[in-house]
C-alpha positions as CSV (number, residue, x, y, z in Angstrom):
1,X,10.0,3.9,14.3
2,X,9.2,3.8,10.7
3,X,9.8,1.8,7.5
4,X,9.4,2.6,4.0
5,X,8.2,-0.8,2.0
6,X,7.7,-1.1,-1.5
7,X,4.7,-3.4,-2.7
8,X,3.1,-3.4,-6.1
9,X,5.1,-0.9,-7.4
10,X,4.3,1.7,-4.9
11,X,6.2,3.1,-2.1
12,X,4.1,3.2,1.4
13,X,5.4,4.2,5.1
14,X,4.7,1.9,7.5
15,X,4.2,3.0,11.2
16,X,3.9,0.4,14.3
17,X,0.4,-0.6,15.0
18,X,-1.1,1.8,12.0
19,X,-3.2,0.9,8.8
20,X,-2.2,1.0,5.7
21,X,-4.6,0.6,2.9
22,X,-2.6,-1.1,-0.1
23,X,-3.2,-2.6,-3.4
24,X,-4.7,-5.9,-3.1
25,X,-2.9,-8.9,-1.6
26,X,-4.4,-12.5,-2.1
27,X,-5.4,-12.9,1.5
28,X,-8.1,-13.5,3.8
29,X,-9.1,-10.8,6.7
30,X,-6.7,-12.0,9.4
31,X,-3.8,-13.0,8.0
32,X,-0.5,-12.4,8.6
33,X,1.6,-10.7,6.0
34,X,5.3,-10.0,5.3
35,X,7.0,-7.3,3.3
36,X,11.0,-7.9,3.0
37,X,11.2,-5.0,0.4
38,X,12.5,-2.4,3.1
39,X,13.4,0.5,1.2
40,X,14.5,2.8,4.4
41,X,14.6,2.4,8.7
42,X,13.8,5.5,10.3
43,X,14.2,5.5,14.5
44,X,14.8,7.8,16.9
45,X,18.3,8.4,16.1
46,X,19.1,6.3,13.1
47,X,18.3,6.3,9.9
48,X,18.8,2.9,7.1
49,X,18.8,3.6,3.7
50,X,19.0,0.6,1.9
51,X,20.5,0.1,-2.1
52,X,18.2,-1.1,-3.1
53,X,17.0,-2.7,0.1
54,X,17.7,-3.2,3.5
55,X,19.4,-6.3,4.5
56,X,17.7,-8.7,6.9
57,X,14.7,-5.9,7.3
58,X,11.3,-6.8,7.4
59,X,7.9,-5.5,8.3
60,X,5.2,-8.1,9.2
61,X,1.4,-6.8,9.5
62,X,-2.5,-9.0,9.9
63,X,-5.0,-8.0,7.2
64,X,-7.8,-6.0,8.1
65,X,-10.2,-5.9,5.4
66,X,-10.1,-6.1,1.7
67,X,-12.3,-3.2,0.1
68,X,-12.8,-1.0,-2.8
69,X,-12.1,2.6,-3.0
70,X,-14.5,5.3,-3.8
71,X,-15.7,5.5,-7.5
72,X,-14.1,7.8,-10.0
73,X,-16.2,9.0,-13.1
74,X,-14.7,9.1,-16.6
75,X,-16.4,11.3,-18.9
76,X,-15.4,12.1,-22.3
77,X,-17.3,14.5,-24.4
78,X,-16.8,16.1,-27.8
79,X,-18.9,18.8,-28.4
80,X,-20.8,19.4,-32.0
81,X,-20.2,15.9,-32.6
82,X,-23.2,13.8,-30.5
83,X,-20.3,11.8,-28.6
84,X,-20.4,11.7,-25.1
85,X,-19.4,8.3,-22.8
86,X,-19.1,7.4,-19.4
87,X,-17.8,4.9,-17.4
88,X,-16.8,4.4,-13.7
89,X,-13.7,2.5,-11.6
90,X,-13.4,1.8,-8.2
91,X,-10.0,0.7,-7.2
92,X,-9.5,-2.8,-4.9
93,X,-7.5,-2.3,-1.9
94,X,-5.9,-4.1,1.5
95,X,-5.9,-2.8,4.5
96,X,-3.3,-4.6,6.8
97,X,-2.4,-3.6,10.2
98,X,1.2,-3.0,10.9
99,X,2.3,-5.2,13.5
100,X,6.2,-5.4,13.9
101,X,9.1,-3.8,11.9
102,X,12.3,-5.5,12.3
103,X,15.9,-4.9,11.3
């Protein structure tokens, strides 16, 4: 069984007892979370699509670790014209645990 959640503006599946990596959630390494924005149930047989959510569905999860992503390089460069910079981003993310998907 599967659910699809929305968090953050994003759209993640979330399998029983996998990881997730997310975008950061306020939380310490070992607490529990809940997502109630259930876009879809998938099972064996059945499938829930909600409009825009499912009612009374939930997924709850622990966190794992809170990390940052790989860096990224942004480079911009004219040429003829002595302009060049550079700068670098790595993105914050959550990794939480899915522990239970209800509904």
């Amino acid at each position: 069984m599967y659910a699809i959640i929305e968090h953050g503006g994003h759209q993640y599946r979330a399998d029983e007892e996998n990881i997730i990596r997310l975008q950061k959630i306020a939380a310490e390494p070992g607490d529990a979370v809940l997502f109630d924005k259930v876009l879809a149930l998938c099972g064996e047989d059945e499938v829930k699509i909600g409009a825009p959510y499912v009612a009374g569905a939930q997924v709850t999860g622990t966190v794992v670790e809170q990390g940052r992503g790989p860096k990224i390089r942004i480079f911009k460069y004219k040429r003829k014209k002595h302009y060049k910079k550079q700068a670098g981003h790595r993105q914050s993310f959550t990794a939480v645990r899915v522990e239970q998907i209800s509904g």
